[in-house]
N, CA, C and O atoms as CSV, one atom per row, in Angstrom:
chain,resi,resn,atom,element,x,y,z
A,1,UNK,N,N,9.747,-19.491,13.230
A,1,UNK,CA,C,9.151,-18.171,13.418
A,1,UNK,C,C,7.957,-18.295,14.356
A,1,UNK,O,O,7.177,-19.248,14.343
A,2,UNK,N,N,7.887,-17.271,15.153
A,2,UNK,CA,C,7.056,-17.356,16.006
A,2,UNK,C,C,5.396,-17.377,15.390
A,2,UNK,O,O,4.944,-16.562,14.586
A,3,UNK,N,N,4.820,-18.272,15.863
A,3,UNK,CA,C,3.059,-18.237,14.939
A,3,UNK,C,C,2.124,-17.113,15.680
A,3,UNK,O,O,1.032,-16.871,15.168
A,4,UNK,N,N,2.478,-16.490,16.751
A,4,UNK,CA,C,1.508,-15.261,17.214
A,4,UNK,C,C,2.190,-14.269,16.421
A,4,UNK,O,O,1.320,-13.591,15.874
A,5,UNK,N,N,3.508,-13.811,16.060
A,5,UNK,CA,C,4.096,-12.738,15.484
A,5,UNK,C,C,3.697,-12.573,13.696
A,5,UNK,O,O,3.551,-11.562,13.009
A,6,UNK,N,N,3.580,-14.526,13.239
A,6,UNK,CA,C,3.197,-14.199,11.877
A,6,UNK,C,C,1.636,-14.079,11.800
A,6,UNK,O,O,1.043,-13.630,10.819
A,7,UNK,N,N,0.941,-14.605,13.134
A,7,UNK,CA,C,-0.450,-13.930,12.902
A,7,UNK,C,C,-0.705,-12.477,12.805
A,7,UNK,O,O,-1.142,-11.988,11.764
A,8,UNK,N,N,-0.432,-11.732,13.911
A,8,UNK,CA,C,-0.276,-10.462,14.352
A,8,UNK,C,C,-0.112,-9.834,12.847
A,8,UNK,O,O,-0.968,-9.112,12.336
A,9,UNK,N,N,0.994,-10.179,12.276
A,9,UNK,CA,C,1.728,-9.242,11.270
A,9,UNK,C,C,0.604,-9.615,9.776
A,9,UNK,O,O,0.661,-8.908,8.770
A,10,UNK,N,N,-0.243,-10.676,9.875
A,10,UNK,CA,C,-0.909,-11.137,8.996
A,10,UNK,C,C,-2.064,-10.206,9.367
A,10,UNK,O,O,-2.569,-9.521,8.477
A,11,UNK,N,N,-2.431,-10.149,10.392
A,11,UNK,CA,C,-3.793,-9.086,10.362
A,11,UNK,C,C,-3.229,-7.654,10.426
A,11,UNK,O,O,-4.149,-6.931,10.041
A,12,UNK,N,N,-2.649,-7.245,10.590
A,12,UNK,CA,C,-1.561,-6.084,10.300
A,12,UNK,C,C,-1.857,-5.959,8.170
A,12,UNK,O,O,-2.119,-4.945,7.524
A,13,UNK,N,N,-1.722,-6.983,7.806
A,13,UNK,CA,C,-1.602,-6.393,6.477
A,13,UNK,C,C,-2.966,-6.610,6.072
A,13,UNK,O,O,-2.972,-6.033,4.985
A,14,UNK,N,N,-4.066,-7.045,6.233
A,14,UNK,CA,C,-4.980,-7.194,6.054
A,14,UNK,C,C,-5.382,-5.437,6.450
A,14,UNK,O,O,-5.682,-4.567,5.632
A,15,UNK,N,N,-5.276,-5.302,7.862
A,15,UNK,CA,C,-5.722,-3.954,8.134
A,15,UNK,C,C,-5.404,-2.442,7.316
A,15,UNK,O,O,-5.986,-1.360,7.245
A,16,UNK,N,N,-3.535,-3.307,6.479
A,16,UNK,CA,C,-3.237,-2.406,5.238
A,16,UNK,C,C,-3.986,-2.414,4.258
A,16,UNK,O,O,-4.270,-1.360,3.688
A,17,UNK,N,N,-4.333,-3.277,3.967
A,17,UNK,CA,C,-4.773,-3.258,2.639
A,17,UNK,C,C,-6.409,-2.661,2.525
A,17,UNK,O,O,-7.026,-2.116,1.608
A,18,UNK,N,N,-6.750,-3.027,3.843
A,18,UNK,CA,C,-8.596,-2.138,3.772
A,18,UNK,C,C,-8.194,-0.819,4.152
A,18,UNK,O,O,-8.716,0.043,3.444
A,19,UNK,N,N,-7.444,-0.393,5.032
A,19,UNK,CA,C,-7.308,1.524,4.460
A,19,UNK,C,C,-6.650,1.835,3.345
A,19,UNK,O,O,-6.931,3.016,3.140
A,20,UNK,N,N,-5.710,1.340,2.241
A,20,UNK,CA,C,-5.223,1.912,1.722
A,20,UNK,C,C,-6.151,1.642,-0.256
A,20,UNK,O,O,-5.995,2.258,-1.311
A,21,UNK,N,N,-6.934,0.588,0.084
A,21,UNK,CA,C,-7.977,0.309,-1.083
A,21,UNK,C,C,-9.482,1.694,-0.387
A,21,UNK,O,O,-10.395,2.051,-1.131
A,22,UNK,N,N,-9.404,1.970,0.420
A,22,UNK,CA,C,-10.199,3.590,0.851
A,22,UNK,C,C,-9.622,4.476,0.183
A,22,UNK,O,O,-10.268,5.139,-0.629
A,23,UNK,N,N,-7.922,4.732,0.432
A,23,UNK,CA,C,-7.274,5.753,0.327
A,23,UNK,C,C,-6.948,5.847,-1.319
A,23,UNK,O,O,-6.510,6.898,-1.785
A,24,UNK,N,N,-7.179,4.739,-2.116
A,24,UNK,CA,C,-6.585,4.593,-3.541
A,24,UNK,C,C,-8.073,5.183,-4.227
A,24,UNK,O,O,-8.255,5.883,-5.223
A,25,UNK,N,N,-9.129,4.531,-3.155
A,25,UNK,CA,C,-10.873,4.740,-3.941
A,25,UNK,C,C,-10.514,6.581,-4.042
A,25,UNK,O,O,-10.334,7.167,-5.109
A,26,UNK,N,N,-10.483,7.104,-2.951
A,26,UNK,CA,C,-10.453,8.578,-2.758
A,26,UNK,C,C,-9.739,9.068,-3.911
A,26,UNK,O,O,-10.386,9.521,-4.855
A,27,UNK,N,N,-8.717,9.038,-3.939
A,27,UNK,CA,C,-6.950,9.102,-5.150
A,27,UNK,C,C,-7.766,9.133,-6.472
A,27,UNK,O,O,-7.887,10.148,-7.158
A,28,UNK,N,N,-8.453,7.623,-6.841
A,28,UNK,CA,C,-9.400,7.911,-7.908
A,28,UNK,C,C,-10.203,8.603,-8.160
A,28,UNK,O,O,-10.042,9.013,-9.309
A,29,UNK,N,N,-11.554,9.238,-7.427
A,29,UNK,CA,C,-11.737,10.623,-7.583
A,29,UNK,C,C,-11.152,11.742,-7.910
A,29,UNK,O,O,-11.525,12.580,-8.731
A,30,UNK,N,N,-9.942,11.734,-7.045
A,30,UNK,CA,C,-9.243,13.231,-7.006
A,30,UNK,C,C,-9.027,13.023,-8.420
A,30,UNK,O,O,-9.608,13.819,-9.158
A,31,UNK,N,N,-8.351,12.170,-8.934
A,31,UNK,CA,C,-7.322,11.803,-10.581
A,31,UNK,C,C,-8.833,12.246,-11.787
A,31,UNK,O,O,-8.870,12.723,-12.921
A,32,UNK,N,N,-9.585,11.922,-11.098
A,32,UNK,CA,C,-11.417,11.783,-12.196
A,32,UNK,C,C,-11.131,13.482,-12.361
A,32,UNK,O,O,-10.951,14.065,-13.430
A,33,UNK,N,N,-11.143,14.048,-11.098
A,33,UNK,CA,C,-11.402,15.430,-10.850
A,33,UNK,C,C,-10.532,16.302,-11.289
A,33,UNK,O,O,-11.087,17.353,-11.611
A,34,UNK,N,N,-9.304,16.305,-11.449
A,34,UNK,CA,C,-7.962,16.290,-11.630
A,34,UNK,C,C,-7.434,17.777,-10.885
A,34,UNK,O,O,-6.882,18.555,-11.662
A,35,UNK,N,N,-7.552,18.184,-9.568
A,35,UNK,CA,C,-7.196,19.150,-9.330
A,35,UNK,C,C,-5.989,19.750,-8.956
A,35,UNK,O,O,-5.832,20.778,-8.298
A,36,UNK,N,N,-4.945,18.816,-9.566
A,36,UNK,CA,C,-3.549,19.128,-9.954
A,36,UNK,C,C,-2.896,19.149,-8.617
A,36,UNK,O,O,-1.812,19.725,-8.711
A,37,UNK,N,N,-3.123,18.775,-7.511
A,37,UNK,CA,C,-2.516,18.743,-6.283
A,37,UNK,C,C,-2.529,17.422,-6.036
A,37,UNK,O,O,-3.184,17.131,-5.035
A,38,UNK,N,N,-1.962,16.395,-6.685
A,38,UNK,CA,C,-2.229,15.018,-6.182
A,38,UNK,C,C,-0.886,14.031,-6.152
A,38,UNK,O,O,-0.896,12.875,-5.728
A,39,UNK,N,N,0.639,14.955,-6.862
A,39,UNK,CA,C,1.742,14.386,-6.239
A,39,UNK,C,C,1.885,13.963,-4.800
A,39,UNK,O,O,2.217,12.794,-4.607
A,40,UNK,N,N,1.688,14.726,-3.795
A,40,UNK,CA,C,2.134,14.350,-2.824
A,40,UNK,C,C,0.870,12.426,-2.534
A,40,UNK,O,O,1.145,11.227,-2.506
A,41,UNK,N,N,-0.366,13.216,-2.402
A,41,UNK,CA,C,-1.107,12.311,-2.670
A,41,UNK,C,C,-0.528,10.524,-3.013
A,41,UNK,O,O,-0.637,9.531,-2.294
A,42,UNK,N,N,-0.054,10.640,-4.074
A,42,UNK,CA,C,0.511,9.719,-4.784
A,42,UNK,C,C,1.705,9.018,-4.073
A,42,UNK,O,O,1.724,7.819,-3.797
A,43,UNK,N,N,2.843,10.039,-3.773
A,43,UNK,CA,C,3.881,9.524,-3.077
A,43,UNK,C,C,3.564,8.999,-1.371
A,43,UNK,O,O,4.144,8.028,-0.886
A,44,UNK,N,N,2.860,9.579,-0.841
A,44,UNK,CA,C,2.221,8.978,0.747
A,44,UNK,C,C,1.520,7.502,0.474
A,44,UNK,O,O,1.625,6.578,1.281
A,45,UNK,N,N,0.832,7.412,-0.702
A,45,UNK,CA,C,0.034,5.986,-0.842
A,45,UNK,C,C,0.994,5.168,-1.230
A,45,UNK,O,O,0.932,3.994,-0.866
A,46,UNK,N,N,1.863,5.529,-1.884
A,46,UNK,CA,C,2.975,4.649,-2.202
A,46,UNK,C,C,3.747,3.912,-1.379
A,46,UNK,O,O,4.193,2.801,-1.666
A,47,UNK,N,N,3.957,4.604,-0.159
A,47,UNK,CA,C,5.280,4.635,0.374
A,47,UNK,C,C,4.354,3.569,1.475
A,47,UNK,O,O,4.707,2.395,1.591
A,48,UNK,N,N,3.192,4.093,2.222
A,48,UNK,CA,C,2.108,2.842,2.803
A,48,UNK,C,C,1.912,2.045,2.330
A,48,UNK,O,O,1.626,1.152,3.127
A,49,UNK,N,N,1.856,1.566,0.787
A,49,UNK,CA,C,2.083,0.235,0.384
A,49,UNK,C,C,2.978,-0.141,0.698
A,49,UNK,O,O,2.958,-1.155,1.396
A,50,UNK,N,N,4.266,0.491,0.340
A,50,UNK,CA,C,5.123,-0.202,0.785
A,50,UNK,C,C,5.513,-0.800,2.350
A,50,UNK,O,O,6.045,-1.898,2.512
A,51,UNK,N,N,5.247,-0.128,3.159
A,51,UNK,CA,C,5.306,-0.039,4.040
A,51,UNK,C,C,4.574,-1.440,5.206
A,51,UNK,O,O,4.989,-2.289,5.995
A,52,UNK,N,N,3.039,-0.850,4.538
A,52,UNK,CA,C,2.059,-1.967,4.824
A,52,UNK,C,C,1.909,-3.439,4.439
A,52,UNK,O,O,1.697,-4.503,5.021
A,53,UNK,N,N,2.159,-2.919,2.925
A,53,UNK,CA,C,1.751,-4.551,2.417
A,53,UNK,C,C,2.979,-4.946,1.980
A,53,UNK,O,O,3.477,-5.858,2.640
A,54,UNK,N,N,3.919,-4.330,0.623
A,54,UNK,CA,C,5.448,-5.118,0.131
A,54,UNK,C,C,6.193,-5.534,1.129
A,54,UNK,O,O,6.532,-6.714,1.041
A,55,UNK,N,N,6.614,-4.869,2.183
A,55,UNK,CA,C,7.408,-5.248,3.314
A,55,UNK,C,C,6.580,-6.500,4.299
A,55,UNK,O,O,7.341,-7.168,4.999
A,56,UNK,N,N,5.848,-6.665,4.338
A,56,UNK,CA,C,4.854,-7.426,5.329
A,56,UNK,C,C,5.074,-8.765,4.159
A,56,UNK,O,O,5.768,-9.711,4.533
A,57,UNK,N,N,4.620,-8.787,3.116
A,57,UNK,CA,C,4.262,-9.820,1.809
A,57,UNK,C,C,6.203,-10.399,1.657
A,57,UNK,O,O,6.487,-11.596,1.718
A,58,UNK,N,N,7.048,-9.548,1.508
A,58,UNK,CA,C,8.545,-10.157,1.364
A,58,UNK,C,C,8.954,-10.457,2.694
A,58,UNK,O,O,9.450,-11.580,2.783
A,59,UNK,N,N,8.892,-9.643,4.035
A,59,UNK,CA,C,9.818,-10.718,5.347
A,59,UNK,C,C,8.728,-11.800,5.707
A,59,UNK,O,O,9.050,-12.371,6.750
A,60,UNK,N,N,7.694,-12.206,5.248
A,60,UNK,CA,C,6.834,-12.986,5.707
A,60,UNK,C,C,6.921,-14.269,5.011
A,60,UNK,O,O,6.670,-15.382,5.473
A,61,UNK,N,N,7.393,-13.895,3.592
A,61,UNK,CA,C,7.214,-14.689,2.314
A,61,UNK,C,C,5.686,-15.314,1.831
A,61,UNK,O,O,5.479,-16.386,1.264
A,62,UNK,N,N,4.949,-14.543,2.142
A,62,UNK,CA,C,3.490,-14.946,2.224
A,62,UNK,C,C,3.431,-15.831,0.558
A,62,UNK,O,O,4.301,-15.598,-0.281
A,63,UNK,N,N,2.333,-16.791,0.298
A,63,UNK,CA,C,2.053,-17.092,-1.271
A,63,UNK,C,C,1.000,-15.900,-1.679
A,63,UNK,O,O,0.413,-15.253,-0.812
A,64,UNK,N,N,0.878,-15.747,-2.637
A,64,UNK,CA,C,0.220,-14.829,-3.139
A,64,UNK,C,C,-1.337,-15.358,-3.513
A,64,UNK,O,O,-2.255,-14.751,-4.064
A,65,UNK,N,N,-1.268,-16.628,-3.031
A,65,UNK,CA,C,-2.994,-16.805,-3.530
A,65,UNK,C,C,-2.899,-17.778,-2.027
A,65,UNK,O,O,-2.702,-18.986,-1.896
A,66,UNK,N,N,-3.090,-16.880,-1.172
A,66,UNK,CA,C,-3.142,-17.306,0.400
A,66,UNK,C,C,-4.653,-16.450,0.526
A,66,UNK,O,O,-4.948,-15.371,0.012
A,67,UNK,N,N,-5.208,-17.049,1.111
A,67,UNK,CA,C,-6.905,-16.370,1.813
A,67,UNK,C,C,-6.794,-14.911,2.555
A,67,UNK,O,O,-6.194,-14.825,3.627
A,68,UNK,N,N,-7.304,-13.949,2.033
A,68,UNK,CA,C,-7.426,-13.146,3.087
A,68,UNK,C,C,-8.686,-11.919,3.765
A,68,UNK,O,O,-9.253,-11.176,2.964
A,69,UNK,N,N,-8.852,-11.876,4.539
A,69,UNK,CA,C,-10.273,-10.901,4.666
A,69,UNK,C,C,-10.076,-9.242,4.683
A,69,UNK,O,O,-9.441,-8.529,5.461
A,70,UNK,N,N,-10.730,-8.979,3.726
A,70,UNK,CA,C,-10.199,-7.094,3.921
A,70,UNK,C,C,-11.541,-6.626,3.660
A,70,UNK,O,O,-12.057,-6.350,2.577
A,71,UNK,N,N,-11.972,-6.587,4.707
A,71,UNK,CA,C,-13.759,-6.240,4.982
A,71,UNK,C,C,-14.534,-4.607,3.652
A,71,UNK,O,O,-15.578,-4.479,3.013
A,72,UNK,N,N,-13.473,-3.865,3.815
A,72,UNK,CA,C,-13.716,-3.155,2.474
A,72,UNK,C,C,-13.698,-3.375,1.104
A,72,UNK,O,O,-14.266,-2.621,0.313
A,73,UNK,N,N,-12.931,-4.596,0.702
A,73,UNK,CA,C,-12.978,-5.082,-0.888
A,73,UNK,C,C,-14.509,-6.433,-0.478
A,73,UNK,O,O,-15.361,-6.458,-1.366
A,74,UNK,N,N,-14.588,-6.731,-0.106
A,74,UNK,CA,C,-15.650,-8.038,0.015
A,74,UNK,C,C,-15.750,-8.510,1.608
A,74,UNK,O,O,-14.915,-8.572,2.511
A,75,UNK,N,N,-17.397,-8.862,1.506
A,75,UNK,CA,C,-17.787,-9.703,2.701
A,75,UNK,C,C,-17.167,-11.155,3.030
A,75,UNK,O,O,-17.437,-11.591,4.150
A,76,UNK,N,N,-16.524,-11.801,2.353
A,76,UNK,CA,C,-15.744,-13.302,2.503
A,76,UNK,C,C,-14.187,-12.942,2.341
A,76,UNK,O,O,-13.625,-11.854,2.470
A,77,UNK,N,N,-13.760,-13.989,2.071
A,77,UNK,CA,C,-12.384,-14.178,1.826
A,77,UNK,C,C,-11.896,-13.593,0.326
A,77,UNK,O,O,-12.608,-13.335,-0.645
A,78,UNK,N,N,-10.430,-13.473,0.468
A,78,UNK,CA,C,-10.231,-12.602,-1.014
A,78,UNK,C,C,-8.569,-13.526,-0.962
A,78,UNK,O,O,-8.320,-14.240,0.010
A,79,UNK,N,N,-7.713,-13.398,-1.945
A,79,UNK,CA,C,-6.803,-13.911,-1.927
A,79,UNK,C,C,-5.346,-12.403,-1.823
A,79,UNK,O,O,-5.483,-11.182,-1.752
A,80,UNK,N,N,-4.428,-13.045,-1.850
A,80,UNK,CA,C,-3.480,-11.916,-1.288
A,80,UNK,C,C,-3.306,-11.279,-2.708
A,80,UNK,O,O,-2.828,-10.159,-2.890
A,81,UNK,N,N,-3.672,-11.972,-3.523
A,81,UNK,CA,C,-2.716,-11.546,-5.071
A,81,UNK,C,C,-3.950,-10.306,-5.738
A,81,UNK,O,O,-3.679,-9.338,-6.449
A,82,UNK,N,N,-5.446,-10.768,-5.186
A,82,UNK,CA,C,-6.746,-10.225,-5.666
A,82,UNK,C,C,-6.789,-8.767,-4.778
A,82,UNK,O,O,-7.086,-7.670,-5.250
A,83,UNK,N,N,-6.423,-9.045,-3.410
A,83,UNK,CA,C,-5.855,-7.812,-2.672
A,83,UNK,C,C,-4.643,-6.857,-2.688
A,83,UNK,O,O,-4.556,-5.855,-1.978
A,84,UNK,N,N,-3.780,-7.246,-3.513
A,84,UNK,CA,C,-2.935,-6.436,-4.109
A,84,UNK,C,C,-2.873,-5.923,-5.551
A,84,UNK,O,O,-1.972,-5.190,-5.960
A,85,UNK,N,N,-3.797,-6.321,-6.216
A,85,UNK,CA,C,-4.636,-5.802,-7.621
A,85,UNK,C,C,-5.069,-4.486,-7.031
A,85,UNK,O,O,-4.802,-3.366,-7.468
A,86,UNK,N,N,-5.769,-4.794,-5.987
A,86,UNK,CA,C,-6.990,-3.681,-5.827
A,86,UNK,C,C,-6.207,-2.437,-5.093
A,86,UNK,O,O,-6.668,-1.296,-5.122
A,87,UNK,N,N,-4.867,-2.798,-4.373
A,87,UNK,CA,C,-4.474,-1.973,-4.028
A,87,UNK,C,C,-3.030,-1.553,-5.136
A,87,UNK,O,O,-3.215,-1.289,-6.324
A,88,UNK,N,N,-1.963,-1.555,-4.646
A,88,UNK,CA,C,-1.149,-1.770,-5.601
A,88,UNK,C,C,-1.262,-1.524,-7.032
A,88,UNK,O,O,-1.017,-0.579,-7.781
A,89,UNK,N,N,-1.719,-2.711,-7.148
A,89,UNK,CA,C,-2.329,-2.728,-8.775
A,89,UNK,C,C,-2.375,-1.270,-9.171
A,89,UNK,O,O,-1.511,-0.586,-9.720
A,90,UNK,N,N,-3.738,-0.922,-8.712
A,90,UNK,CA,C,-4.471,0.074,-8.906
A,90,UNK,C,C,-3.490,1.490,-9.124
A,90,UNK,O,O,-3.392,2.218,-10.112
A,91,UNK,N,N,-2.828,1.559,-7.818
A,91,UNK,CA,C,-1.861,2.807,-7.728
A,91,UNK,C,C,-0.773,3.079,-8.763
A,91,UNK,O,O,-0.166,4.118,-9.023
A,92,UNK,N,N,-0.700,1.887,-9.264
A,92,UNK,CA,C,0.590,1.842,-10.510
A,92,UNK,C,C,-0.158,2.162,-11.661
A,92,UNK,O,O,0.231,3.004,-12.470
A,93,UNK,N,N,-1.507,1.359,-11.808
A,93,UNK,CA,C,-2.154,2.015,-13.158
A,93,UNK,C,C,-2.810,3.507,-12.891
A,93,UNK,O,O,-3.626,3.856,-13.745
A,94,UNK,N,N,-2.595,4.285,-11.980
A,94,UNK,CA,C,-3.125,4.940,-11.947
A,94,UNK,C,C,-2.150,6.363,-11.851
A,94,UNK,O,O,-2.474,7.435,-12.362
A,95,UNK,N,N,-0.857,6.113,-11.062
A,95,UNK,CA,C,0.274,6.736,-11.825
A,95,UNK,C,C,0.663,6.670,-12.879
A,95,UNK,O,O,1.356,7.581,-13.332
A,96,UNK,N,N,0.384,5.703,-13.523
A,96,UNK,CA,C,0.438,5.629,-14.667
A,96,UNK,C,C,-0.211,6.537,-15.944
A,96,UNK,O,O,0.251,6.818,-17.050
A,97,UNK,N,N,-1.198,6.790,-15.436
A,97,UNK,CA,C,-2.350,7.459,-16.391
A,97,UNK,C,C,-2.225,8.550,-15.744
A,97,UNK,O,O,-2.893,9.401,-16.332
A,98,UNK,N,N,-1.555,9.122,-14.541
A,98,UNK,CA,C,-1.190,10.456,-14.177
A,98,UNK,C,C,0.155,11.131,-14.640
A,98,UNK,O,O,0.536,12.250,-14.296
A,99,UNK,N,N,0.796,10.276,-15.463
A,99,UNK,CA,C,2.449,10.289,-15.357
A,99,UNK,C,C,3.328,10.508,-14.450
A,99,UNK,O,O,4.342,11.196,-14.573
A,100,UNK,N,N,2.874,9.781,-13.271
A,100,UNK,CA,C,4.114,9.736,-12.069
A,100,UNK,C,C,4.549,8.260,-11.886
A,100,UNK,O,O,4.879,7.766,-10.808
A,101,UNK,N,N,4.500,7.532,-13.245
A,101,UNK,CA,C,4.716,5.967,-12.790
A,101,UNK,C,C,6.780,6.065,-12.277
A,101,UNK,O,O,7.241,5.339,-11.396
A,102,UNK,N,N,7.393,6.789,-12.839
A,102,UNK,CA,C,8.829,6.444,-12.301
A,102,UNK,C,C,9.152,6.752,-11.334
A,102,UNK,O,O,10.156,6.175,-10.917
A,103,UNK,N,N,8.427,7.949,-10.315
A,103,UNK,CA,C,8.580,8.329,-9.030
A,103,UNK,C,C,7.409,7.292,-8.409
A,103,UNK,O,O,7.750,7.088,-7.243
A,104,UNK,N,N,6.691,6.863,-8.577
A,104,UNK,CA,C,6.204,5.623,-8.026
A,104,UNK,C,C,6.480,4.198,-7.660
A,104,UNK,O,O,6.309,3.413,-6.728
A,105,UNK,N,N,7.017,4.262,-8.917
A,105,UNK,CA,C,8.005,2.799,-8.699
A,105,UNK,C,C,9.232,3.008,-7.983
A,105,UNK,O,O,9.842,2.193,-7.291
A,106,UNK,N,N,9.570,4.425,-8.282
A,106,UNK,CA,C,11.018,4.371,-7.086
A,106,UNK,C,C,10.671,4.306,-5.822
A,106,UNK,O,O,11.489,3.790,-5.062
A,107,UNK,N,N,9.274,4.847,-5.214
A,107,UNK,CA,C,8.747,4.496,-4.161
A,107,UNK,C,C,8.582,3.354,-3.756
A,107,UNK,O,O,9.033,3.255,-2.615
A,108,UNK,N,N,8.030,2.156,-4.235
A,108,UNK,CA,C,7.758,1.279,-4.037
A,108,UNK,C,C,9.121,0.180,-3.985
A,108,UNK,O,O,9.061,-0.757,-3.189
A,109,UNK,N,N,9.906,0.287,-4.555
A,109,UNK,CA,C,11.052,0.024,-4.853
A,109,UNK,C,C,12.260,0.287,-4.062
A,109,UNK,O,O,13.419,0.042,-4.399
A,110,UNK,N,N,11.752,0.942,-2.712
A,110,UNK,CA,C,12.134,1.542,-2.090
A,110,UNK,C,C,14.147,2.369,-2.377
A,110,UNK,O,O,15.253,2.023,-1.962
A,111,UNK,N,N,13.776,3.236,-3.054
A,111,UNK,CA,C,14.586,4.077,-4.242
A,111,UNK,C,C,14.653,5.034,-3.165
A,111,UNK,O,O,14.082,5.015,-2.075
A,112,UNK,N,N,15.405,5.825,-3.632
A,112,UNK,CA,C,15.974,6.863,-2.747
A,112,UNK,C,C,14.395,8.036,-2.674
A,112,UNK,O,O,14.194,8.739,-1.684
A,113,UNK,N,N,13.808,8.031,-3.428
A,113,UNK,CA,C,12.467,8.727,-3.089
A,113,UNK,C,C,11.637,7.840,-2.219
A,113,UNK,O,O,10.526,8.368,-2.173
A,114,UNK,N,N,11.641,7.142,-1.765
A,114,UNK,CA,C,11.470,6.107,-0.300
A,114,UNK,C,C,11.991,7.098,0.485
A,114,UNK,O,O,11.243,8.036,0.760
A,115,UNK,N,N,12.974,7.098,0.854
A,115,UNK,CA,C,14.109,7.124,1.656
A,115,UNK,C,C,13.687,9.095,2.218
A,115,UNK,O,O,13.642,9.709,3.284
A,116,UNK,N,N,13.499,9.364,0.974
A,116,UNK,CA,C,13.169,10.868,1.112
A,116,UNK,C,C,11.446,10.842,2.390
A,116,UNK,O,O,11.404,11.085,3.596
A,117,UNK,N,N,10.616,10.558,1.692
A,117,UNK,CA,C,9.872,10.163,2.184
A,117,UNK,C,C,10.035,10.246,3.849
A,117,UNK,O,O,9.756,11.088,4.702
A,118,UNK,N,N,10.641,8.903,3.846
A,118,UNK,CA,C,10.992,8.414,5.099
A,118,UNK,C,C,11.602,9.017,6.810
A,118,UNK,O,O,11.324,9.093,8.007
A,119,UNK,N,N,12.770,9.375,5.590
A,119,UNK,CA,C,13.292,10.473,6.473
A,119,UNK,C,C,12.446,11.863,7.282
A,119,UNK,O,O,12.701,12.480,8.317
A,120,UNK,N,N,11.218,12.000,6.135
A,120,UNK,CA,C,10.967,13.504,6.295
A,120,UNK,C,C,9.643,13.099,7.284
A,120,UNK,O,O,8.743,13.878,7.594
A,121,UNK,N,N,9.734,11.991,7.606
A,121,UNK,CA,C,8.244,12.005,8.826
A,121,UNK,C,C,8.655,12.109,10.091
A,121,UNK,O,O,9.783,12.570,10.268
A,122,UNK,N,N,8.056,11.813,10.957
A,122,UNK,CA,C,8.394,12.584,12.568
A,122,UNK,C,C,8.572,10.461,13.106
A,122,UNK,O,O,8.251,9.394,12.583
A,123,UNK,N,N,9.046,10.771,13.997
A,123,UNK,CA,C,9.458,9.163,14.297
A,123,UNK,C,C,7.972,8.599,15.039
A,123,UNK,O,O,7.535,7.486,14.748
A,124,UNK,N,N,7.145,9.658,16.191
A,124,UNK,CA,C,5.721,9.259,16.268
A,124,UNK,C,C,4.611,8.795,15.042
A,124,UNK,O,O,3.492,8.353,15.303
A,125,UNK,N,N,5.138,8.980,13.671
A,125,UNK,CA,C,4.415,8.487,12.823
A,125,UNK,C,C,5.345,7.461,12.335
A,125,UNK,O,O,4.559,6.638,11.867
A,126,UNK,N,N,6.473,7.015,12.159
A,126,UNK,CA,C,6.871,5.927,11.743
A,126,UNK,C,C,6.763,4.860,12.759
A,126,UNK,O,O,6.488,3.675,12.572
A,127,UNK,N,N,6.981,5.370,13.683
A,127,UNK,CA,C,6.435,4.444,14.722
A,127,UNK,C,C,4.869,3.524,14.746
A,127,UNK,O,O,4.869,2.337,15.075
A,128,UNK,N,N,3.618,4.233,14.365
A,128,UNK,CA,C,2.918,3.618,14.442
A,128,UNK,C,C,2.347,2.940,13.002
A,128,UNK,O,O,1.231,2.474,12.772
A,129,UNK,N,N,3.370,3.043,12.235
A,129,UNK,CA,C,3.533,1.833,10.728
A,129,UNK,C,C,3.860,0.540,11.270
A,129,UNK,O,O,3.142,-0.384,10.886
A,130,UNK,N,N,4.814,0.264,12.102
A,130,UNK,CA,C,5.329,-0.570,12.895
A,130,UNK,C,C,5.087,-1.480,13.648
A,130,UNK,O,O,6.001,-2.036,14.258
């Protein structure tokens, strides 16, 4: 495998994981606040995990306690497994305590509510997941 493509794709998920530990901080408010508009919410963060980090973490085969820097969880190094707590993690316990954990996991799981998802974006935005 090429070592500029698994770098590239390595700071690629790093760059996932510091917007989408923003986007989960926000999510937690809204859920504190609970202003009942936060399905969609839920299914978009999902589907960017997946997107960002599960897909990046399985064709890469990364280890899960590999070093990594995500300038929004900490000033040093963090590990991949401590960076997917904070993201991930988080979104599952937190559908969880919203009751959308089975449309979440089908998201992530990439389940036909993936797929829905997927389909329904414009190709200029799937494009720049990519």
């Amino acid at each position: 495998m090429n070592f500029l493509k698994k770098g590239f794709a390595y700071n690629k998920l790093a760059k996932g994981f510091n917007g989408l530990y923003v986007m989960i901080n926000e999510l937690e408010v809204k859920v504190n606040n609970d202003d009942g508009e936060l399905h969609q919410d839920f299914f978009i963060i999902a589907y960017l995990c997946r997107k960002e980090v599960l897909d990046r973490i399985e064709e890469y085969n990364w280890n899960m306690g590999n070093p990594i820097v995500v300038p929004m969880m900490s000033k040093g190094q963090l590990t991949l497994m401590f960076a997917y707590q904070q993201t991930v993690g988080r979104l599952i316990r937190l559908a969880n305590d919203s009751g959308l954990a089975k449309e979440i996991e089908e998201i992530l799981e990439k389940g036909n509510a993936f797929y829905d998802i997927d389909n329904a974006l414009p190709l200029n935005v799937k494009n720049m997941l990519n």
